[in-house]
ROGUPA-681558 format. One record per residue: x, y, z of N, C-alpha, C in turn; residue in three letters; chain. Coordinates in nm, 3 decimals, padded with zeros to 5 digits. Layout:
<atoms>
n_x, n_y, n_z, ca_x, ca_y, ca_z, c_x, c_y, c_z, r, c
X, Y, Z, X, Y, Z, X, Y, Z, Ala, A .
...
</atoms>
This chain:
<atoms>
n_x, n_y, n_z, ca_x, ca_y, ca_z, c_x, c_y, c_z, r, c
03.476, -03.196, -00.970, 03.433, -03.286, -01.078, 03.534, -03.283, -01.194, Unk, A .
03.599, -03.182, -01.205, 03.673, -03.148, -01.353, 03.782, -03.221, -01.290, Unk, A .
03.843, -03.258, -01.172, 03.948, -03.338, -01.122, 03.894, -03.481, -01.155, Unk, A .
03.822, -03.527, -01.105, 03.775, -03.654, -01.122, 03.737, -03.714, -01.276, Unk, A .
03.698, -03.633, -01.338, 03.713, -03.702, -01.515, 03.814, -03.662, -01.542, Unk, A .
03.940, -03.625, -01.525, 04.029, -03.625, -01.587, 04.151, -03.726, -01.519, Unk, A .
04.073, -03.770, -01.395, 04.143, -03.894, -01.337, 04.050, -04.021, -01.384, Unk, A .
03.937, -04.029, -01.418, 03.925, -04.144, -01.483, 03.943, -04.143, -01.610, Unk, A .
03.954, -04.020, -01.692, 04.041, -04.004, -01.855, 04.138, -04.093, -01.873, Unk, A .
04.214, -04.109, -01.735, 04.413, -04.140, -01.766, 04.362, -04.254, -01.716, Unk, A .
04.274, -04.302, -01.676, 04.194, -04.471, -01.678, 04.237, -04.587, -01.759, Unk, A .
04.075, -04.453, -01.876, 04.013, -04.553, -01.948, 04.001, -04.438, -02.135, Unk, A .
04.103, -04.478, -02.168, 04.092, -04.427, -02.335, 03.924, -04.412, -02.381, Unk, A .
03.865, -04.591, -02.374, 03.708, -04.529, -02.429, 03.627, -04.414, -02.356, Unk, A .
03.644, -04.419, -02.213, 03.588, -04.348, -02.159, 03.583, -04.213, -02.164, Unk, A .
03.755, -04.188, -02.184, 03.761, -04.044, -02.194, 03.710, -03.984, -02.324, Unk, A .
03.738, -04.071, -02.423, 03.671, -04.017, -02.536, 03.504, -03.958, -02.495, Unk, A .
03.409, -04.033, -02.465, 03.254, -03.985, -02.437, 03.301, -03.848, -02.330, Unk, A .
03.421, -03.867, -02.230, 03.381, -03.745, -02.146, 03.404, -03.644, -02.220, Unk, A .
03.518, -03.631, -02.265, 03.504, -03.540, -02.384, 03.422, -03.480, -02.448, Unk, A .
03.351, -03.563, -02.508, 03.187, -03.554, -02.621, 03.096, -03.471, -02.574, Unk, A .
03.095, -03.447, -02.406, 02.961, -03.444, -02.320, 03.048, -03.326, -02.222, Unk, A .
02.918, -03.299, -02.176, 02.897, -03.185, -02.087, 02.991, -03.210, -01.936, Unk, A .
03.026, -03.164, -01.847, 03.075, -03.223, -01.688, 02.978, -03.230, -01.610, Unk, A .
03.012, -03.398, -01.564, 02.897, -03.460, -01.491, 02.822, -03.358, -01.382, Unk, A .
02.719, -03.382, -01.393, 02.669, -03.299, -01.301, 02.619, -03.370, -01.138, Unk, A .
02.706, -03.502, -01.124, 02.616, -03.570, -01.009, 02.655, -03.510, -00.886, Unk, A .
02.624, -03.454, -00.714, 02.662, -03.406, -00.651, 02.572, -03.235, -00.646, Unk, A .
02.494, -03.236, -00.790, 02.443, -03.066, -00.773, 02.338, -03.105, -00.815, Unk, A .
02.225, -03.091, -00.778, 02.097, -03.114, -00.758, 02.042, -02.956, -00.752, Unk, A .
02.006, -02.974, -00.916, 01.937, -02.845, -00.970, 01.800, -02.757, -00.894, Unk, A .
01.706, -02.952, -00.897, 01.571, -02.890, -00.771, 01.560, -02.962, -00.671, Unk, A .
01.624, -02.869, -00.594, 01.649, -02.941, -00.442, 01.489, -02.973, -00.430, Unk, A .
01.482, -03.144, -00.331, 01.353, -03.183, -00.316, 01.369, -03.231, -00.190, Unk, A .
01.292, -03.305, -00.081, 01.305, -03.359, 00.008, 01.370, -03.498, -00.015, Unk, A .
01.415, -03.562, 00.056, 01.483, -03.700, 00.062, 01.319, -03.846, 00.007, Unk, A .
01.276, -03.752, 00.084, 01.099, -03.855, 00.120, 01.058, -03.836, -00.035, Unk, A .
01.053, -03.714, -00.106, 01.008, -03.658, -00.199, 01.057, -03.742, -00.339, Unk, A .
01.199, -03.733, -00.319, 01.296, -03.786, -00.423, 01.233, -03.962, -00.423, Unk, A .
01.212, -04.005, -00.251, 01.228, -04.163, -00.328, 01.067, -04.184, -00.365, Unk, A .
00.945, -04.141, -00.335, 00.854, -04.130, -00.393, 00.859, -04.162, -00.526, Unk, A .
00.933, -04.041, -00.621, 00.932, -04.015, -00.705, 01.041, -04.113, -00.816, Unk, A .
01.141, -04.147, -00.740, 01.221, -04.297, -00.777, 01.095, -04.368, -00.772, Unk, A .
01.039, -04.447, -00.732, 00.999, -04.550, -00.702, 00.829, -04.565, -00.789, Unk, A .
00.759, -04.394, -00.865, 00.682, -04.421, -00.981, 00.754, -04.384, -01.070, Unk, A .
00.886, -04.414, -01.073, 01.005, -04.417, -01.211, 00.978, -04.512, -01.266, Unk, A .
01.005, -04.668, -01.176, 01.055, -04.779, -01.180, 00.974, -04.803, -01.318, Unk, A .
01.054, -04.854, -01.424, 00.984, -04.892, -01.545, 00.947, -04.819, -01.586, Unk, A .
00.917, -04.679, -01.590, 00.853, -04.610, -01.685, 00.944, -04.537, -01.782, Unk, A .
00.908, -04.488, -01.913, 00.940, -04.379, -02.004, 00.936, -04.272, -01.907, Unk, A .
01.031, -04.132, -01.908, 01.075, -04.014, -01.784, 00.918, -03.934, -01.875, Unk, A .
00.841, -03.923, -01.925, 00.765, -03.841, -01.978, 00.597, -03.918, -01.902, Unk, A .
00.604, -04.016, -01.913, 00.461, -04.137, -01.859, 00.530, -04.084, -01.648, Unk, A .
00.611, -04.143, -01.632, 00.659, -04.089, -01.514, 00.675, -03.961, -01.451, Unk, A .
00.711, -03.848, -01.469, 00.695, -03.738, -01.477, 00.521, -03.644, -01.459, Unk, A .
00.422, -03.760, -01.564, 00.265, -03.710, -01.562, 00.238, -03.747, -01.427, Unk, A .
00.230, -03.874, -01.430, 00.203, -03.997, -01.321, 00.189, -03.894, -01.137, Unk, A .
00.361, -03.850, -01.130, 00.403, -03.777, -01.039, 00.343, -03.637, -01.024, Unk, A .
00.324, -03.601, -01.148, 00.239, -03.468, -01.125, 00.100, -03.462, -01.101, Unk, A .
00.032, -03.558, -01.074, -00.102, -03.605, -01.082, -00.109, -03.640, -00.899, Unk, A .
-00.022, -03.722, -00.835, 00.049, -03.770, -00.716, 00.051, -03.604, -00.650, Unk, A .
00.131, -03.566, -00.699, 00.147, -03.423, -00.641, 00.047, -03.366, -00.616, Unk, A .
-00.072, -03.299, -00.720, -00.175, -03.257, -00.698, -00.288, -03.367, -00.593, Unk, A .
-00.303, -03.487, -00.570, -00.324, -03.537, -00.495, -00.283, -03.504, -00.353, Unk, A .
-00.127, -03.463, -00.297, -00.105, -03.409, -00.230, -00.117, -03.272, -00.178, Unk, A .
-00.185, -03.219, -00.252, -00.248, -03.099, -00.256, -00.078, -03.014, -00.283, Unk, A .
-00.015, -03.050, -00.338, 00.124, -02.975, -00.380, 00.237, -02.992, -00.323, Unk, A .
00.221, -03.106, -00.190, 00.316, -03.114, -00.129, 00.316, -03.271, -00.109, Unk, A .
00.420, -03.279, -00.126, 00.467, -03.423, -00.114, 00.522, -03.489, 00.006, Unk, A .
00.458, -03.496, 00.136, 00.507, -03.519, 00.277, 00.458, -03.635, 00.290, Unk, A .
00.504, -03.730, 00.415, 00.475, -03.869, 00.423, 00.298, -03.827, 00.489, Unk, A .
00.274, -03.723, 00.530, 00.155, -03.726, 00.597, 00.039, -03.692, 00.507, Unk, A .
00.052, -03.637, 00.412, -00.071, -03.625, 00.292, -00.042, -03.718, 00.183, Unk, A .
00.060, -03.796, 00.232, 00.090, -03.902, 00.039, 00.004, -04.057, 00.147, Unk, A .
-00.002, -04.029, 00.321, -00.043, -04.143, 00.366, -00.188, -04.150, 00.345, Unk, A .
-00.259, -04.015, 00.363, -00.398, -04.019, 00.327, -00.514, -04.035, 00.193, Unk, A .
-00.400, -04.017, 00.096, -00.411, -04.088, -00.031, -00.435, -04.246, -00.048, Unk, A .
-00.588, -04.228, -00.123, -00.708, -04.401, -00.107, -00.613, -04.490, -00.261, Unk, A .
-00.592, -04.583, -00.197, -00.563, -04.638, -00.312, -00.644, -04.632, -00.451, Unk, A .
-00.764, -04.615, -00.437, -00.857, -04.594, -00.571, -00.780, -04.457, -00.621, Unk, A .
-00.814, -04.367, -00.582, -00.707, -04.222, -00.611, -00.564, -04.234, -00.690, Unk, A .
-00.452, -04.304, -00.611, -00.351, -04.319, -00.666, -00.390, -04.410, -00.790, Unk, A .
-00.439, -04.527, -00.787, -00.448, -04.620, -00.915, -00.536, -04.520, -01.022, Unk, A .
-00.573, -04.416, -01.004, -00.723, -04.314, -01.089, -00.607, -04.243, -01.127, Unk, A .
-00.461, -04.196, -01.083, -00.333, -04.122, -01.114, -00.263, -04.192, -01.186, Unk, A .
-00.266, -04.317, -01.207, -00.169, -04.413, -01.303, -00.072, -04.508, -01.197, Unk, A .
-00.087, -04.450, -01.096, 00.015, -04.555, -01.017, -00.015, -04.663, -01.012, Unk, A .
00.059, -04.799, -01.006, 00.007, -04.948, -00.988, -00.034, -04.988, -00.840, Unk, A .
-00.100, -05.083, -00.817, -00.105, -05.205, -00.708, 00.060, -05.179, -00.619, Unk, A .
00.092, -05.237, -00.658, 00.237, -05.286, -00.622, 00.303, -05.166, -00.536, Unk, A .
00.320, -05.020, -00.691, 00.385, -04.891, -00.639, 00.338, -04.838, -00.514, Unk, A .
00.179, -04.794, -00.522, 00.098, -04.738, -00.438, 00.156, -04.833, -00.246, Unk, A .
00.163, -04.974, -00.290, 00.195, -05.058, -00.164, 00.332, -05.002, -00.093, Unk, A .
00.406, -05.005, -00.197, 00.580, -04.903, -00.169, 00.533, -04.819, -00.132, Unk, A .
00.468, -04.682, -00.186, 00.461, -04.535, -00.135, 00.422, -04.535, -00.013, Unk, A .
00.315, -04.618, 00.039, 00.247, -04.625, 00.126, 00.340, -04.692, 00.241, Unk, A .
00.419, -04.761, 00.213, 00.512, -04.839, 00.311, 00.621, -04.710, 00.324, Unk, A .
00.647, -04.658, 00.250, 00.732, -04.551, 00.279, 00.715, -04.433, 00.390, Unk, A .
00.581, -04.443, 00.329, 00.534, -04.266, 00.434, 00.496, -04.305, 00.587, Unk, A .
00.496, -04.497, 00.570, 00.451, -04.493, 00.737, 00.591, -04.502, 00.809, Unk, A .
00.719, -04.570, 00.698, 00.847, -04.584, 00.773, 00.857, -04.447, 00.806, Unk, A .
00.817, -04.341, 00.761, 00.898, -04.146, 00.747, 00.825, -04.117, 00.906, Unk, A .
00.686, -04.143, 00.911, 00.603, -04.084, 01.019, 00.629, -04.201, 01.119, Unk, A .
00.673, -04.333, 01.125, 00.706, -04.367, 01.255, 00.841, -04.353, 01.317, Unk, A .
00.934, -04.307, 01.189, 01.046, -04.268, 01.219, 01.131, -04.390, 01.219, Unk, A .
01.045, -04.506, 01.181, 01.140, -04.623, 01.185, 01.222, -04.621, 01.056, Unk, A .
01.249, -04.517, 00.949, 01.381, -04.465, 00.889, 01.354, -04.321, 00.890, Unk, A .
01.462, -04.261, 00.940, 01.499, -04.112, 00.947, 01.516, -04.080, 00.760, Unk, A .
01.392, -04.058, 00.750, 01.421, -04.056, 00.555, 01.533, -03.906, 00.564, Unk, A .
01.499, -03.792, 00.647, 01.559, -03.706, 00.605, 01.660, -03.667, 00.637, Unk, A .
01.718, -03.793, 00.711, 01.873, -03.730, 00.800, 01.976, -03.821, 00.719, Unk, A .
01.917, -03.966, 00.625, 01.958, -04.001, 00.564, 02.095, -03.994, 00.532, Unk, A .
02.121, -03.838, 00.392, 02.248, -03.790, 00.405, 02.367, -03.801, 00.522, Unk, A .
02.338, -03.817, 00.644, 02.407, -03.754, 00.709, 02.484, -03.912, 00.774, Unk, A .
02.452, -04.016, 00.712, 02.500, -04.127, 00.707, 02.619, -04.141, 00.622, Unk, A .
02.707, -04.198, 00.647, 02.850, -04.190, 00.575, 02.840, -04.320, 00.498, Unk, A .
02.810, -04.393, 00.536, 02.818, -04.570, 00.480, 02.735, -04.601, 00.360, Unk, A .
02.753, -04.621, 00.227, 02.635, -04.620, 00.070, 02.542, -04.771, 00.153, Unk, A .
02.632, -04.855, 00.214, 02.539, -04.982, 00.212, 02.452, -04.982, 00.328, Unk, A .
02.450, -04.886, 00.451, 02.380, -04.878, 00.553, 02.259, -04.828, 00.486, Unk, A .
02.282, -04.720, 00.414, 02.176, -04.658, 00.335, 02.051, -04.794, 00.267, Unk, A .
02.187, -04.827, 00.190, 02.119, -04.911, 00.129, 02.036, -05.039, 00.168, Unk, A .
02.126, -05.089, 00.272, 01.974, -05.167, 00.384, 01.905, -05.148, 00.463, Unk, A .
01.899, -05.017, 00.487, 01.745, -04.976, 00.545, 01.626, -04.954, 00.433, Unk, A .
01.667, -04.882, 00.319, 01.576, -04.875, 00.256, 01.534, -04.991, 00.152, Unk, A .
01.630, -05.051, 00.091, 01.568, -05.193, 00.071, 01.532, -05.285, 00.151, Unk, A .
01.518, -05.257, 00.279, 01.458, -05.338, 00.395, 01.293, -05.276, 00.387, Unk, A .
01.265, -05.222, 00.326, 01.148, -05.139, 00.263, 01.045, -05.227, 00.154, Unk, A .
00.907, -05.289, 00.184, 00.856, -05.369, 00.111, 00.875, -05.277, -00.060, Unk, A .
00.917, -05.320, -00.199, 00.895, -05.299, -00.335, 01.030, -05.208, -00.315, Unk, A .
01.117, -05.138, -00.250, 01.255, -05.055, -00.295, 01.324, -05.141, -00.273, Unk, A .
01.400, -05.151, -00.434, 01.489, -05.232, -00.464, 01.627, -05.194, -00.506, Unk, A .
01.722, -05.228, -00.530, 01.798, -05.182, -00.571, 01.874, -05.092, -00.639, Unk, A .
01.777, -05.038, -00.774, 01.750, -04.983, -00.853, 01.723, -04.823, -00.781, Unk, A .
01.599, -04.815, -00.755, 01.518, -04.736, -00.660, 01.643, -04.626, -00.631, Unk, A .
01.714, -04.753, -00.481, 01.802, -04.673, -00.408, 01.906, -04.631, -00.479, Unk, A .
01.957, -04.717, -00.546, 02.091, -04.635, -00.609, 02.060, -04.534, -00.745, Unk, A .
01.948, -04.510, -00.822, 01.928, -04.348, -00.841, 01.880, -04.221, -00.700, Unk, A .
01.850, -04.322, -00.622, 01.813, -04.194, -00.488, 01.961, -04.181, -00.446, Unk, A .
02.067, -04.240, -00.419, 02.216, -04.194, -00.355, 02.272, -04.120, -00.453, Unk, A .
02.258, -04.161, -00.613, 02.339, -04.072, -00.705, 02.272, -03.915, -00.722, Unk, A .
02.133, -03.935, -00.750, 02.098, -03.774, -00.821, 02.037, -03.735, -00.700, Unk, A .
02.002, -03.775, -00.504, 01.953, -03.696, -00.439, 02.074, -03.671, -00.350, Unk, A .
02.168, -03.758, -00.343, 02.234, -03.747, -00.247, 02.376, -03.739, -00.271, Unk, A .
02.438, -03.764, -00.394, 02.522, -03.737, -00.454, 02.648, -03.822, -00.439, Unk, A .
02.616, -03.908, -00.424, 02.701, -03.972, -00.405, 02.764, -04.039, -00.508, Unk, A .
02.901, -04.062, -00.498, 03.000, -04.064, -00.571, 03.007, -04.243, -00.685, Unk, A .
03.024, -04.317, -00.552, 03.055, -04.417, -00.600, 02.974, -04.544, -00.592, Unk, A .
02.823, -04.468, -00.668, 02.716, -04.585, -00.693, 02.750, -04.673, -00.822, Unk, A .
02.752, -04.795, -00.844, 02.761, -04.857, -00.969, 02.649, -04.935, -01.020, Unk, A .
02.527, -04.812, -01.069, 02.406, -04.949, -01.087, 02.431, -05.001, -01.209, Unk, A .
02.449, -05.156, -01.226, 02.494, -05.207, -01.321, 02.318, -05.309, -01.361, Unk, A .
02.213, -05.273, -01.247, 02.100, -05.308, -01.287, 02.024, -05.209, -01.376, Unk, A .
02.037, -05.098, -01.409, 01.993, -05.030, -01.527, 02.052, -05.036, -01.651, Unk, A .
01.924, -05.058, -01.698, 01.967, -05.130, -01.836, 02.019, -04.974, -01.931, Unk, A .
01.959, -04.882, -01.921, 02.042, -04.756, -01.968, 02.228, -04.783, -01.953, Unk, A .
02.255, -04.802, -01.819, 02.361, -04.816, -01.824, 02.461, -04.894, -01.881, Unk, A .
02.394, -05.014, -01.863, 02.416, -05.152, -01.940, 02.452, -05.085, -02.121, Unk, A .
02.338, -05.063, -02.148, 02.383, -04.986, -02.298, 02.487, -04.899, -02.328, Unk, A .
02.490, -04.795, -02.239, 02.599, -04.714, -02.275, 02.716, -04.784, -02.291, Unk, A .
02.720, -04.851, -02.170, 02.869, -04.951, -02.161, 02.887, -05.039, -02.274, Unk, A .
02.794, -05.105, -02.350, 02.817, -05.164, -02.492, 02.855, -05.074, -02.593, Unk, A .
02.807, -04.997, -02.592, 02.817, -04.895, -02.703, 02.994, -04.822, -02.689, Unk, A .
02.970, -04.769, -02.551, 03.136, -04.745, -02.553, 03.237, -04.812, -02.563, Unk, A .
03.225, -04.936, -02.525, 03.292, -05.058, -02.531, 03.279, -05.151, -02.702, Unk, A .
03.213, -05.113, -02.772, 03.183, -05.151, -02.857, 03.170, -05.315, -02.869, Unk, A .
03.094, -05.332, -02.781, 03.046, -05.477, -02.748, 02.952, -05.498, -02.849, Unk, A .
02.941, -05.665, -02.861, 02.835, -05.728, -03.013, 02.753, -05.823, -02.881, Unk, A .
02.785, -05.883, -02.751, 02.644, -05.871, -02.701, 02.649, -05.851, -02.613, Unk, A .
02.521, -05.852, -02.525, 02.471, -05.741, -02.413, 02.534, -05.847, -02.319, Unk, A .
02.626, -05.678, -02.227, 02.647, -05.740, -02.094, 02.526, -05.759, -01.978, Unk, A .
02.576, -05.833, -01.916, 02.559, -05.910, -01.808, 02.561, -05.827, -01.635, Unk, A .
02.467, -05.790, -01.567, 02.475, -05.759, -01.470, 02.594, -05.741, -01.375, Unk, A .
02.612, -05.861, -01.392, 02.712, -05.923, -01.284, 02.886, -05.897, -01.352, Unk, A .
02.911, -05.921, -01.483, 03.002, -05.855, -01.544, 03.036, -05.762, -01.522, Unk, A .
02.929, -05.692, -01.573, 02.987, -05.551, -01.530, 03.008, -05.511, -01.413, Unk, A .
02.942, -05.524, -01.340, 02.982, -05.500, -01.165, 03.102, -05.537, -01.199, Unk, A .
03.210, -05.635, -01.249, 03.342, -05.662, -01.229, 03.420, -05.535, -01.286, Unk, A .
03.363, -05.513, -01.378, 03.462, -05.416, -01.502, 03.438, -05.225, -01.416, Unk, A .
03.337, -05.241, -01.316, 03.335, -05.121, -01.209, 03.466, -05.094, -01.127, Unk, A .
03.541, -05.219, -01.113, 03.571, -05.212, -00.990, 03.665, -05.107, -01.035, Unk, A .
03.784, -05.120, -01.145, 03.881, -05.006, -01.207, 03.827, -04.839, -01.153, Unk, A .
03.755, -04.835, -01.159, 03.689, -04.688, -01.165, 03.632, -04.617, -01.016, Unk, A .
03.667, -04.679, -00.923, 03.608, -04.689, -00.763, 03.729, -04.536, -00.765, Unk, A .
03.698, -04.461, -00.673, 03.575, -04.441, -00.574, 03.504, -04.316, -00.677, Unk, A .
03.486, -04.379, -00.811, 03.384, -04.264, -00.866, 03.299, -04.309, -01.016, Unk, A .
03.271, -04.436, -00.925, 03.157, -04.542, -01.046, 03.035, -04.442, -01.095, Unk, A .
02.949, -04.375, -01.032, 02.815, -04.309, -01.026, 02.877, -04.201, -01.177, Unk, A .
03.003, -04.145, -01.173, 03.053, -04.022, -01.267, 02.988, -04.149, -01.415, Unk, A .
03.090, -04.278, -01.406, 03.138, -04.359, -01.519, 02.970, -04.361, -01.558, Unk, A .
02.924, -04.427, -01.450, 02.713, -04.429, -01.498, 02.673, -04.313, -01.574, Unk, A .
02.707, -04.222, -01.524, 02.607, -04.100, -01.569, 02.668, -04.058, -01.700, Unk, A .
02.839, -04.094, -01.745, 02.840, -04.116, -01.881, 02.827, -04.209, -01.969, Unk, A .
02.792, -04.345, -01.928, 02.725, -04.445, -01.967, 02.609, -04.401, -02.005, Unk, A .
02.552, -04.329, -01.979, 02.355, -04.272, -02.033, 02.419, -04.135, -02.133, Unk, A .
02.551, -04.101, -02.093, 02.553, -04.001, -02.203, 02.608, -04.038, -02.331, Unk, A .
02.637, -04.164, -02.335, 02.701, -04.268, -02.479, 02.626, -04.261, -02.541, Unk, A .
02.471, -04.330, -02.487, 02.349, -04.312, -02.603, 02.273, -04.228, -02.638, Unk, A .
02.337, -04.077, -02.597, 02.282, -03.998, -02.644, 02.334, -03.925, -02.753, Unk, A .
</atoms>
């Protein structure tokens, strides 16, 4: 990692300034190792929330699971239950679509990793009713570590990049995806100091 910000330093002047500012990225080390199944669960009662409303939500989910978070006790969970936990309509429909893809095996949630390709990844599981884009590309950066995610659909990110850039108005999705491309094969580093701009 200490190689790689100091190769996108000799980049990007704004950039290096924030790496500087901030701690070394930590993407690739996954403090509490979780299951693959576990992680996108837990992406997916993110979606939209404050990390503190999200975080309860999941711990409530958990104890529902009686502590364990497997596709086979998150399947026996009544929708009245999950919605009595804070989860929505919608989410509960994802979780539930998830744990039957894990137990029919029609996606290997946990061998996942062992796929080399970000976009194979990425269309099986957005081939997934409610995981979207979003979803998957915090599940490749903070579960799976992968290098060169560029979610330019989080609006966290979106901010940082104004702020470092000292932009007067908000970029554009699709922009920025352009202004990624400089920074390949280690976009996910540039993200994760994009969220450390506004801090």
């Amino acid at each position: 990692m200490k190689k790689i910000v100091k190769e996108l330093s000799s980049r990007d002047k704004r950039l290096a300034r924030v790496i500087d500012a901030h701690s070394l990225c930590t993407i690739g080390r996954n403090p509490k190792p979780v299951s693959h199944f576990e992680a996108l669960v837990e992406s997916v009662i993110s979606q939209q929330l404050a990390v503190k409303a999200a975080d309860t939500i999941y711990g409530r989910v958990k104890d529902l699971a009686k502590g364990r978070v497997i596709p086979g006790r998150i399947a026996e969970i009544t929708e009245i239950d999950m919605r009595a936990a804070g989860v929505s309509g919608a989410k509960f429909k994802t979780i539930q679509g998830l744990a039957e893809a894990a137990i029919t095996k029609r996606i290997k949630i946990n061998s996942l990793h062992e796929i080399d390709d970000d976009q194979e990844i990425f269309d099986q599981l957005t081939g997934l009713w409610g995981i979207g884009p979003w979803t998957v590309d915090m599940f490749m950066m903070h579960q799976l570590g992968r290098l060169d995610i560029w979610p330019t659909g989080d609006l966290g990110v979106r901010r940082g990049w104004e702020k470092m850039y000292s932009l007067k108005e908000e970029i554009e999705p699709k922009a920025l995806d352009k202004k990624g491309d400089k920074f390949r094969p280690y976009r996910s580093v540039v993200a994760w100091y994009c969220w450390r701009a506004l801090s």
